[in-house]
C-alpha positions as CSV (number, residue, x, y, z in Angstrom):
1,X,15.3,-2.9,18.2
2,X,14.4,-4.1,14.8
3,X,13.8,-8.0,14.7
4,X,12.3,-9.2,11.6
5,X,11.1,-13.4,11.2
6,X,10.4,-12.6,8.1
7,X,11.8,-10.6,5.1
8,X,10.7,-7.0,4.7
9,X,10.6,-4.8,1.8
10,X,10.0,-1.6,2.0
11,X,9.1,0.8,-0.9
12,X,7.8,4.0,-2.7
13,X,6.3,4.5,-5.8
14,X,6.4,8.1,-7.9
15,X,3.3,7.8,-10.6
16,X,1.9,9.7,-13.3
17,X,-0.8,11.1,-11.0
18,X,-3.0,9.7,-7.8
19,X,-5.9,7.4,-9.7
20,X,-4.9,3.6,-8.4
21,X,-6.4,2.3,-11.2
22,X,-5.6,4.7,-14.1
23,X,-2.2,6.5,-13.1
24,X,1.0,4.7,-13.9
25,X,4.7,4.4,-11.8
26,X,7.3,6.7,-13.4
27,X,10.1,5.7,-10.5
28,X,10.0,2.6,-8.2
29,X,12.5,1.9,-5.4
30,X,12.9,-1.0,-2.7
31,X,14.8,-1.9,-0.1
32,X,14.8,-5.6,1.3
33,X,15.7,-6.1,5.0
34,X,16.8,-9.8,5.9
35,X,15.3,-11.8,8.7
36,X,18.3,-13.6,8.8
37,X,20.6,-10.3,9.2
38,X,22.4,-10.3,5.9
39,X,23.1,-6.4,4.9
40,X,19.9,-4.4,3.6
41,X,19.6,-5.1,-0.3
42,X,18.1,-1.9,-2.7
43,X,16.6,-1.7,-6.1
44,X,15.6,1.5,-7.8
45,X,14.7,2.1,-11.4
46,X,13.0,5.1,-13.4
47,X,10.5,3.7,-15.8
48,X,8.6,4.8,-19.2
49,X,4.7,5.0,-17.9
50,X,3.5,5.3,-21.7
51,X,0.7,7.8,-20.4
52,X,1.0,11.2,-19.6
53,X,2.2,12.4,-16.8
54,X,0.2,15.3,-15.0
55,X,1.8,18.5,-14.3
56,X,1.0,18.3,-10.4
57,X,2.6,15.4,-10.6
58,X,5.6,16.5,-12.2
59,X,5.4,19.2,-9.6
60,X,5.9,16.9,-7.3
61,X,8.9,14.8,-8.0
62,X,10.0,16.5,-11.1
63,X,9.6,13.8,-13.6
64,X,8.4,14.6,-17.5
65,X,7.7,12.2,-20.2
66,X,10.9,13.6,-22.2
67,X,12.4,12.1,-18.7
68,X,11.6,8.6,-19.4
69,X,11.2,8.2,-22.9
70,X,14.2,5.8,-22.8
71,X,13.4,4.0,-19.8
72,X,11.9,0.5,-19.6
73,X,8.1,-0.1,-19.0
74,X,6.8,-1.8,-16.4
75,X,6.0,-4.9,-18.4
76,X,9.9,-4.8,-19.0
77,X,10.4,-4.9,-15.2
78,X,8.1,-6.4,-13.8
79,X,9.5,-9.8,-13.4
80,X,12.5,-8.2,-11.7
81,X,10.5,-6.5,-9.3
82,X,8.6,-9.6,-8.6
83,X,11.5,-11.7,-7.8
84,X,12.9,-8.9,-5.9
85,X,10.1,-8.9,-3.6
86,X,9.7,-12.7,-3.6
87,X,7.3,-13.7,-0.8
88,X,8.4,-10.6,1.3
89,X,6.2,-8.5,4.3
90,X,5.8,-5.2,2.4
91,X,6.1,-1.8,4.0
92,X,6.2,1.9,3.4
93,X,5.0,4.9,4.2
94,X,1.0,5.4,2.8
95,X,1.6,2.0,1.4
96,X,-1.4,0.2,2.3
97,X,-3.5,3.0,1.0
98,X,-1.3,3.9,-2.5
99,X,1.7,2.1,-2.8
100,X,0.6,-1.0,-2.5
101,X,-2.5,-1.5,-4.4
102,X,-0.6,0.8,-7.3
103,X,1.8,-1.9,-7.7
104,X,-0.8,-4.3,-7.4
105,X,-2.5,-2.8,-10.4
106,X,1.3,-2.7,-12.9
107,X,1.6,-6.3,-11.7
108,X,-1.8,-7.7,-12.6
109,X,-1.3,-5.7,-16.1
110,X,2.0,-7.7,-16.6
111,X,0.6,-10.8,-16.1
112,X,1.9,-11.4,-12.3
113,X,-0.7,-11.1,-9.2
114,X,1.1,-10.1,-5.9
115,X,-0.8,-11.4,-3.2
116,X,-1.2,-10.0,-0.2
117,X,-3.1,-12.2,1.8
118,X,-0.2,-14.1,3.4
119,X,2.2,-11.2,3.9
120,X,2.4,-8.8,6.8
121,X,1.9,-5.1,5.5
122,X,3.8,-2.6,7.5
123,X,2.8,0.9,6.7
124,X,4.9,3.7,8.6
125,X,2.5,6.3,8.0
126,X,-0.5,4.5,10.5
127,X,1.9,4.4,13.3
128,X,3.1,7.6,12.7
129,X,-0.4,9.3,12.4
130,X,-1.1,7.5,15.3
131,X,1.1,8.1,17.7
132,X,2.7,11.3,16.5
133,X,0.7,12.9,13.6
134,X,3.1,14.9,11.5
135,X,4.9,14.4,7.8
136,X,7.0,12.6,6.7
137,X,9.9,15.0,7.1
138,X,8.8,15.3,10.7
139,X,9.0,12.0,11.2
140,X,12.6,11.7,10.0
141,X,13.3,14.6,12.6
142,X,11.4,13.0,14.9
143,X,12.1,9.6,15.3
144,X,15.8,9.6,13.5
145,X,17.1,13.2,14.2
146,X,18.0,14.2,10.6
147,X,16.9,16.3,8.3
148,X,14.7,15.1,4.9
149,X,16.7,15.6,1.6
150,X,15.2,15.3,-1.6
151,X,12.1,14.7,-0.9
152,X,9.7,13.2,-3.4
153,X,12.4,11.5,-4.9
154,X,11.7,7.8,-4.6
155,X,15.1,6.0,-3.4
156,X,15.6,9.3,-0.7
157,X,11.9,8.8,0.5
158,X,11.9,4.6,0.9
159,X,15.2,5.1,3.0
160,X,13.7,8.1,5.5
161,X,11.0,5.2,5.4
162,X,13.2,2.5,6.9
163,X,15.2,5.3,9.1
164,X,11.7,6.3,10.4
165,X,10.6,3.0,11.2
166,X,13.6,1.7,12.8
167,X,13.1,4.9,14.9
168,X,9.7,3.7,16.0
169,X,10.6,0.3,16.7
170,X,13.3,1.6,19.3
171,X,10.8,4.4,20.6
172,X,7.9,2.6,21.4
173,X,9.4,-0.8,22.2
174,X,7.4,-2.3,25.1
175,X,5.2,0.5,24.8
176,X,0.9,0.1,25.1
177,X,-1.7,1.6,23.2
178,X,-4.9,2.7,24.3
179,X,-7.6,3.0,21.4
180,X,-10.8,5.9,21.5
181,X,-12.4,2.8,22.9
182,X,-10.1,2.1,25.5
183,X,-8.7,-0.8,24.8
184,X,-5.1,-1.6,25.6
185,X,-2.7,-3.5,23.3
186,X,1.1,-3.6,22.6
187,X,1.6,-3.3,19.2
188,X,4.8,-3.1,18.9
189,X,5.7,-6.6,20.5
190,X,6.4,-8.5,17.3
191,X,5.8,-8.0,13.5
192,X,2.1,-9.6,13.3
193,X,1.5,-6.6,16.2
194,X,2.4,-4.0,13.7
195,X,1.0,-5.3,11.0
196,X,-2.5,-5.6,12.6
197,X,-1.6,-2.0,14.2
198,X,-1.7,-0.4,11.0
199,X,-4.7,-2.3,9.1
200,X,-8.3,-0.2,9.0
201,X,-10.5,-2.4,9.6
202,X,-13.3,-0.3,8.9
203,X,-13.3,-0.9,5.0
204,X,-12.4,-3.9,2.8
205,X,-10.4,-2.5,0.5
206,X,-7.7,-0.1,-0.3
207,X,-9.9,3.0,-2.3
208,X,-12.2,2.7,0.4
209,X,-15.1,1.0,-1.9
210,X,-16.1,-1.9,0.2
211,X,-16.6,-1.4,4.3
212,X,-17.6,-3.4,7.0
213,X,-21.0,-3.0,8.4
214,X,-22.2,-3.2,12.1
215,X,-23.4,-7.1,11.5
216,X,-19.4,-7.5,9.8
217,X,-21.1,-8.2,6.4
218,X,-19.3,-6.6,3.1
219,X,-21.5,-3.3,2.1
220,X,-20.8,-0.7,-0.6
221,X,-19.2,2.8,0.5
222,X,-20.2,4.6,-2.8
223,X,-23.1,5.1,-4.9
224,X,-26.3,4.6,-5.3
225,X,-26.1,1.7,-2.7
226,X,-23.6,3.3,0.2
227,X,-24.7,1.3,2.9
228,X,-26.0,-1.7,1.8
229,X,-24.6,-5.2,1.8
230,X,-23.5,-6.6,-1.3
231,X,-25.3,-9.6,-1.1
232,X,-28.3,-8.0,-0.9
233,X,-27.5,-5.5,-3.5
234,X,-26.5,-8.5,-6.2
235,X,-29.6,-10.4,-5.3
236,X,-32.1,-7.6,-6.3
237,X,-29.9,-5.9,-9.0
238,X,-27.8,-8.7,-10.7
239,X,-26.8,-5.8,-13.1
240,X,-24.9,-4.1,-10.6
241,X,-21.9,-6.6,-10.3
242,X,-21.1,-6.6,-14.4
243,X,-21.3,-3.0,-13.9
244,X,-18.8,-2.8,-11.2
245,X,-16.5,-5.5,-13.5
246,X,-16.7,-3.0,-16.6
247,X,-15.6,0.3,-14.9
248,X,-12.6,1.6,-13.5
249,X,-12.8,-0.3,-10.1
250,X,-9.5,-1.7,-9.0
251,X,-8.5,-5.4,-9.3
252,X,-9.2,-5.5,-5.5
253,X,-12.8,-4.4,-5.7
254,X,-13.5,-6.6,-8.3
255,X,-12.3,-9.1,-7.2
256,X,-13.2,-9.1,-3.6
257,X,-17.2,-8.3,-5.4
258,X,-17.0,-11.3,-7.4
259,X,-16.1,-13.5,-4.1
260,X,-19.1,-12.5,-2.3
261,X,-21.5,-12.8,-5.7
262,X,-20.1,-16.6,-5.7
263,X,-20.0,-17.1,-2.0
264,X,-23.6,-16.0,-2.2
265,X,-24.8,-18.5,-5.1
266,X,-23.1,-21.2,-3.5
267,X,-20.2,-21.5,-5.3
């Protein structure tokens, strides 16, 4: 049994290609469940990325430029979207990984900054892989008993998403999980359960840049530094923050980066 305290939107992005930073959305569709029961609102528009669009991609959900040339642009939408969401949990399936921090990314480019740090994120895809590891047309099977229909098309794939997670919330209701640890919780209780279910805690960020070390201190998971904390990094190579501000890191990185340089003079 789905019971929400909060609204929940769920969502699923189709993009010019994979890059979080550089690729842009070509198709964006939501769906807002109602903590207070009303019926399920959705939202679902094509949209002009202004970049090309790379032919795996378009392999993939069939989108060209010719496509969209007459759609709106994100910066057209983005208000919309924004409102639409409101101050929403977000959910989706590889959301907390792709979805999300895309979106993140066509927001902060519009002007609008979609914060994250007060909402619950549900992604379908950690449970899933979790519990059952299969795709997501096995998961529709699975956990709904239907079959997947036109797949990689946005609106079709955000409502398998909800179908499959309403399918997990009835199977593993009351159900316990123990960890390659061994240690026991029930994450599917209530909402902050979930949530917390599917975070990795293991890095700091969504591309996987910044991770935890064994003292719980921020250290880089690329480059010439992989391993080292960032404090320790900007206090012998001051360089290497502006560095990480001018290249194609995402918003989240740099901003997360710029925290600890102030945390660590004091700021």
């Amino acid at each position: 049994m789905l019971s929400l305290t909060h609204d929940l939107v769920f969502f699923d992005l189709e993009a010019t290609g994979l890059n979080i930073v550089q690729d842009r959305i070509c198709q964006i569709a939501l769906i807002k469940l109602f903590a207070d029961g009303r019926p399920p609102e959705e939202l679902e528009m094509r949209i002009n990325p202004l970049k090309r669009i790379s032919a795996e991609a378009t392999a993939v959900h069939g989108m060209t430029n010719e496509d969209l040339k007459d759609e709106p642009t994100f910066a057209d939408v983005a208000q919309q979207i924004f409102d639409f969401i409101g101050d929403a949990d977000l959910g989706g399936y590889n959301s907390n990984r792709y979805d999300v921090p895309l979106l993140q990314e066509e927001f902060y480019r519009a002007g609008l900054f979609l914060d994250t740090s007060s909402r619950r994120l549900i992604d379908a895809q950690q449970i899933f892989y979790r519990m059952e590891p299969r795709t997501l047309s096995a998961a529709l099977k699975y956990y709904a008993g239907r079959e997947m229909e036109n797949a990689h098309d946005a609106l079709a794939d955000v409502r398998a998403t909800v179908d499959v997670f309403r399918g997990q919330m009835d199977m593993y209701a009351g159900r316990e999980f123990i960890d390659d640890e061994g240690q026991v919780s029930h994450p599917f209780e209530n909402m902050d359960a979930v949530s917390d279910f599917c975070k990795d805690d293991r890095f700091l960020d969504a591309t996987r840049r910044l991770k935890k070390g064994p003292d719980g201190r921020p250290q880089f998971n690329f480059g010439k530094y992989n391993g080292q904390p960032v404090e320790e990094v900007f206090a012998k190579d001051p360089s290497y923050l502006n560095w990480i501000l001018s290249k194609d890191f995402s918003m989240e990185v740099k901003s997360l980066v710029q925290a600890i340089e102030n945390h660590r003079r004091g700021k």
